[in-house]
matplotlib code that plots the C-alpha trace (Angstrom):
import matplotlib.pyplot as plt

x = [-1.1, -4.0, -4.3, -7.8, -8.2, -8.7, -6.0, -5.9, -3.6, -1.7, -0.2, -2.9, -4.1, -1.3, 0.8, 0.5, -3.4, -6.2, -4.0, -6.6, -6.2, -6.2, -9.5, -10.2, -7.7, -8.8, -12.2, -11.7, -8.6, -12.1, -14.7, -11.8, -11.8, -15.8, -16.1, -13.6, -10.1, -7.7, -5.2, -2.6, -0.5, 2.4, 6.0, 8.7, 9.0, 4.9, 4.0, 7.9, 8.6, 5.6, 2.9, 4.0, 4.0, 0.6, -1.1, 0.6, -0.8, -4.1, -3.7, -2.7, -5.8, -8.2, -9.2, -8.3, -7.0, -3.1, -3.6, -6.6, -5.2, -2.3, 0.4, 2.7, 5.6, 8.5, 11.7, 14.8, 14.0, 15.8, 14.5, 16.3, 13.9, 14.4, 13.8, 16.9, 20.5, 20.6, 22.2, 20.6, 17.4, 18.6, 18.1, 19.9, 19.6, 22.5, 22.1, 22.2, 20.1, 17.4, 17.1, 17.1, 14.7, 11.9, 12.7, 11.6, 8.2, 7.7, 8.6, 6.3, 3.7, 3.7, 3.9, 6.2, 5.8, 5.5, 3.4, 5.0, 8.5, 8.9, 11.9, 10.4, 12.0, 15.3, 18.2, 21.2, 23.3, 21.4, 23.8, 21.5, 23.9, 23.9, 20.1, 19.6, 21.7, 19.1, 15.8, 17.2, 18.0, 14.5, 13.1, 14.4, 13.7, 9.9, 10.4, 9.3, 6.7, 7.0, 9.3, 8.7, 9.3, 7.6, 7.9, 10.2, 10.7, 10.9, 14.6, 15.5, 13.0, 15.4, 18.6, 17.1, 15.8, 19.7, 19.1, 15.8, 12.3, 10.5, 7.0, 5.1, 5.4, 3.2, 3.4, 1.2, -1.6, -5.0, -6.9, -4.9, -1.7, -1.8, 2.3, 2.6, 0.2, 2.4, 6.3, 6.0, 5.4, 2.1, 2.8, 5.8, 3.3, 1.0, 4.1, 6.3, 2.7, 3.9, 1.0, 0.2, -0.9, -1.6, -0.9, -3.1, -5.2, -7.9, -4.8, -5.0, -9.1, -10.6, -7.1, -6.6, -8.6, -7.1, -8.8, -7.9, -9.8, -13.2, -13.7, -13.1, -16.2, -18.5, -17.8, -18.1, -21.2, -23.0, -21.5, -22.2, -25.9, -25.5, -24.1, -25.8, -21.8, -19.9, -17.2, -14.6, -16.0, -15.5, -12.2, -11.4, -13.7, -11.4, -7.7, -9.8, -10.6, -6.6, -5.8, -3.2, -5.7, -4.5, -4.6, -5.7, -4.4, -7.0, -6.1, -8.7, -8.9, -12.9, -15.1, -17.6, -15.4, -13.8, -17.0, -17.3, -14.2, -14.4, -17.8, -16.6, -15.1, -17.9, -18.6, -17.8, -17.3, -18.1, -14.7, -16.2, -16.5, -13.0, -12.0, -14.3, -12.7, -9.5, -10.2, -11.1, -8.3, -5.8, -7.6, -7.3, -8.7, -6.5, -4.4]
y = [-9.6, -10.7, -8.2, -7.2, -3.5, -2.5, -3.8, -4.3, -2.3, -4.4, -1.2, -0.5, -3.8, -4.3, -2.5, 0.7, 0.8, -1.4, -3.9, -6.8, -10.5, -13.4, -14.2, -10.4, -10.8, -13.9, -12.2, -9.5, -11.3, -13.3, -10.6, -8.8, -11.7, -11.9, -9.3, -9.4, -7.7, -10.4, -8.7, -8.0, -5.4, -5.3, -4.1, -6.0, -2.5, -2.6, -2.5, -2.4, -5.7, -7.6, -6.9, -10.0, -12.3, -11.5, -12.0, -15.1, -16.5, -15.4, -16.8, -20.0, -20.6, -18.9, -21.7, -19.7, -21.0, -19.5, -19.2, -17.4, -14.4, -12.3, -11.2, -8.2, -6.8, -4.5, -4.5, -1.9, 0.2, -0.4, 1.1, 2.3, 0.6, -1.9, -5.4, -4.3, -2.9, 0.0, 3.3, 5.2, 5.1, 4.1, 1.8, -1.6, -2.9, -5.5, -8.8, -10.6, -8.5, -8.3, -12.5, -12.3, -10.0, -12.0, -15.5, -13.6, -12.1, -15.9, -17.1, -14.9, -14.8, -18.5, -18.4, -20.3, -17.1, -13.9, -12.1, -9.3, -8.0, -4.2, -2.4, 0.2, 3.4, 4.3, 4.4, 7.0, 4.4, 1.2, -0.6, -2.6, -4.9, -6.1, -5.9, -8.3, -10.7, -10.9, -10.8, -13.3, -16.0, -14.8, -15.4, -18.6, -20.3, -19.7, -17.1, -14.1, -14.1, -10.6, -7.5, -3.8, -0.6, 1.8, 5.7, 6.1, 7.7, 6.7, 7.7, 5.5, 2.5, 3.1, 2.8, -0.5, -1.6, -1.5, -5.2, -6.0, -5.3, -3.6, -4.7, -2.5, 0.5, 1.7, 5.7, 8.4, 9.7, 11.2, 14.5, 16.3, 14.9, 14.3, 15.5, 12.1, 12.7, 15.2, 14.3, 11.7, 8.6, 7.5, 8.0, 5.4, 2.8, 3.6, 3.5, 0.5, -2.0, -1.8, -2.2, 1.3, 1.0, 4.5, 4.5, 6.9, 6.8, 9.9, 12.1, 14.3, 14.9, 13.3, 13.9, 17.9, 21.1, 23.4, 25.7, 23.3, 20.5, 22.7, 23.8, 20.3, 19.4, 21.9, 20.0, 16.2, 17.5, 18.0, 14.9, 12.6, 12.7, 12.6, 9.6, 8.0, 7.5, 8.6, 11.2, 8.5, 6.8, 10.1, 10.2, 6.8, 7.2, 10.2, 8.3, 5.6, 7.2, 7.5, 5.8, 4.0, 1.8, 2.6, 0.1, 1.7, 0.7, 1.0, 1.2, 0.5, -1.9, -1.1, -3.8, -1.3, 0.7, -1.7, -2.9, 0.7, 1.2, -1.8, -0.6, 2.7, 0.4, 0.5, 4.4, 5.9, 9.6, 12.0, 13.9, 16.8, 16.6, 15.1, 18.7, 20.1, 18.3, 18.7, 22.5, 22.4, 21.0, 23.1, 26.6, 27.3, 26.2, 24.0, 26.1]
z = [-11.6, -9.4, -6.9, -5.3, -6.1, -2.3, -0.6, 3.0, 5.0, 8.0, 9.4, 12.3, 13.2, 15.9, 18.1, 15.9, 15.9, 16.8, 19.0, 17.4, 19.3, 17.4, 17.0, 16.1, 12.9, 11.9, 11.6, 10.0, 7.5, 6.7, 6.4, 4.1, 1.3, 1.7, 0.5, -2.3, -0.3, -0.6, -1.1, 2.6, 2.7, 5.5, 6.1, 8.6, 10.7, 11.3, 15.3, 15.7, 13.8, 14.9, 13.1, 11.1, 13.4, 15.0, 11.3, 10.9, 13.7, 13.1, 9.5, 10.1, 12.6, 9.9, 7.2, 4.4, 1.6, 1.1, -2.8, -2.5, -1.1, -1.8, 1.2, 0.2, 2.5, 2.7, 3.9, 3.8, 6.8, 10.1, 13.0, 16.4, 18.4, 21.4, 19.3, 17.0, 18.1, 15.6, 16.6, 14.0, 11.5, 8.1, 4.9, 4.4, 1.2, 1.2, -0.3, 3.1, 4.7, 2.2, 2.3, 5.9, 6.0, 3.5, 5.1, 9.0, 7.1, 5.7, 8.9, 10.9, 8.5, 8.5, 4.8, 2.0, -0.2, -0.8, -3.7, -4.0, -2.4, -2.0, -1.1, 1.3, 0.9, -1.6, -0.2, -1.6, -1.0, -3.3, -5.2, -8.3, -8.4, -4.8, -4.7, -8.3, -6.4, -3.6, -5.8, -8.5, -5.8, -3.8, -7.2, -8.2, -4.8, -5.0, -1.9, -3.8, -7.2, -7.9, -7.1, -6.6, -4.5, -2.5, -3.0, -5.5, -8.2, -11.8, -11.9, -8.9, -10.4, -13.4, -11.7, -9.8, -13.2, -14.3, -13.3, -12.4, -13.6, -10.9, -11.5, -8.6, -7.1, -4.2, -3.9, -1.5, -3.7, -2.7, -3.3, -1.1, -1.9, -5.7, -6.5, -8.0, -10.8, -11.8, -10.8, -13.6, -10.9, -12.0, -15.7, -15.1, -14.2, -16.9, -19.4, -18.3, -17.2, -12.9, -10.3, -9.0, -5.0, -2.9, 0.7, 2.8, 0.2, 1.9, 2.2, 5.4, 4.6, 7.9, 10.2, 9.3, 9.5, 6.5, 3.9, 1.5, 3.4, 4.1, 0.8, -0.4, 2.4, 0.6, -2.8, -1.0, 0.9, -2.1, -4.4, -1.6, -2.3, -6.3, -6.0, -2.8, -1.3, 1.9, 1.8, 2.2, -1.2, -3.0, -2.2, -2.7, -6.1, -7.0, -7.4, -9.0, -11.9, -12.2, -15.6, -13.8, -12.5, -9.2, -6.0, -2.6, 0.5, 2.8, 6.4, 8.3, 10.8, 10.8, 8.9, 7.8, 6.2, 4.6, 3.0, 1.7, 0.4, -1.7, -2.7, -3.8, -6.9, -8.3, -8.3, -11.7, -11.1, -13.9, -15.6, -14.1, -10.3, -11.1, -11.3, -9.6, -6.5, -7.7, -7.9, -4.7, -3.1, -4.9, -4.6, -8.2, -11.6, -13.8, -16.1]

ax = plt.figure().add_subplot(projection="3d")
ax.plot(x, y, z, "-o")
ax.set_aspect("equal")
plt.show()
């Protein structure tokens, strides 16, 4: 799988965040593969369903090459918002819908493919079945390359996987919220070969003022000049070292800190400021 190991978060650059024009997308989609970020990650519900269509516009005036990037969305969630006449917040996962739902991302992200489908969030009402039918013929028109899911858990990838291999799976993971390394989601990747992605991948470090998060500032403050890095490369550092060979989704909409985050690749932290951080963040030694 040929994913670049920062991945470029969509969620912010429209409606939700930055609000970027045109011309602002198409420079930073080109300052992203410049410096090795080729990888776009979006979701149909981003900026209230239009987050797609604002990067496919961009894209399509930018000059870069489709097969040298790598476009990943999600579908399953249906808002209660004004563009769509649902009641209620819920899942769909019905074969129609889900084929409606890629062939408006390709048509908005003005795109004949997708790398990688994800369903977005399980449903308690998924039927394997009815989802197979969707991927299979997503699949075998060239719509879709590859096929995931997005916070769940190794039993629900095993009831999907009924009928399917699920080949990704892109979970919340940072220092200070690690549950997956320990609820048996990251060893699922590592054990079955799926593409591990974190969202939010700094955790609540730069948005929160807890205990937790101070005494966590006392061990970065100190670690940032060992290793001449910011505290956002730390932490990005920190789920790197995962064996799962995780892949952050980094949500910035800031070229800077873009640049640093794909720099922070390159930082190999020693095993023990590991725990030292991780010690930190959970208020106790390990066990």
């Amino acid at each position: 799988m040929k994913y670049s190991r920062i991945i470029a978060g969509t969620m912010t650059w429209g409606k939700w965040g930055k609000q970027l024009s045109t011309a602002e997308m198409i420079e930073l989609m080109n300052h992203c593969v410049e410096n090795n970020i080729t990888t776009f990650d979006h979701a149909d519900i981003y900026g209230d369903y239009t987050n797609e269509e604002d990067f496919g516009k961009a894209f399509a005036k930018s000059g870069i090459d489709r097969d040298n990037i790598q476009l990943i969305s999600k579908c399953g969630i249906q808002f209660n918002v004004k563009e769509r006449s649902n009641r209620v917040k819920h899942y769909d996962y019905n074969r129609d819908y889900i084929i409606k739902s890629v062939e408006r991302s390709l048509k908005m992200l003005q795109t004949d493919y997708l790398d990688l489908l994800l369903l977005h969030r399980p449903s308690p009402l998924m039927d394997p079945s009815e989802i197979a039918e969707a991927i299979d013929q997503l699949k075998s028109e060239g719509k879709i390359k590859q096929f995931g899911v997005s916070n769940f858990s190794p039993s629900q990838i095993q009831l999907i996987e009924k009928n399917n291999k699920v080949e990704a799976n892109q979970v919340e993971f940072s220092l200070t919220s690690n549950g997956v390394m320990n609820d048996g989601s990251l060893d699922d990747c590592i054990a079955n070969d799926r593409l591990a992605m974190s969202w939010s991948p700094l955790g609540s470090y730069f948005r929160e003022e807890s205990k937790a998060n101070f005494r966590v500032k006392e061990v970065l403050t100190k670690l940032t000049k060992k290793y001449d890095a910011t505290e956002d490369q730390l932490l990005l550092a920190w789920i790197l070292k995962h064996p799962s060979k995780i892949h952050p989704v980094v949500g910035t909409a800031t070229p800077q800190r873009l640049k640093l985050a794909m720099d922070a690749v390159a930082i190999a932290m020693d095993l023990q400021d590991w725990f030292i951080l991780l010690e930190a963040n959970e208020g106790h030694e390990v066990a």
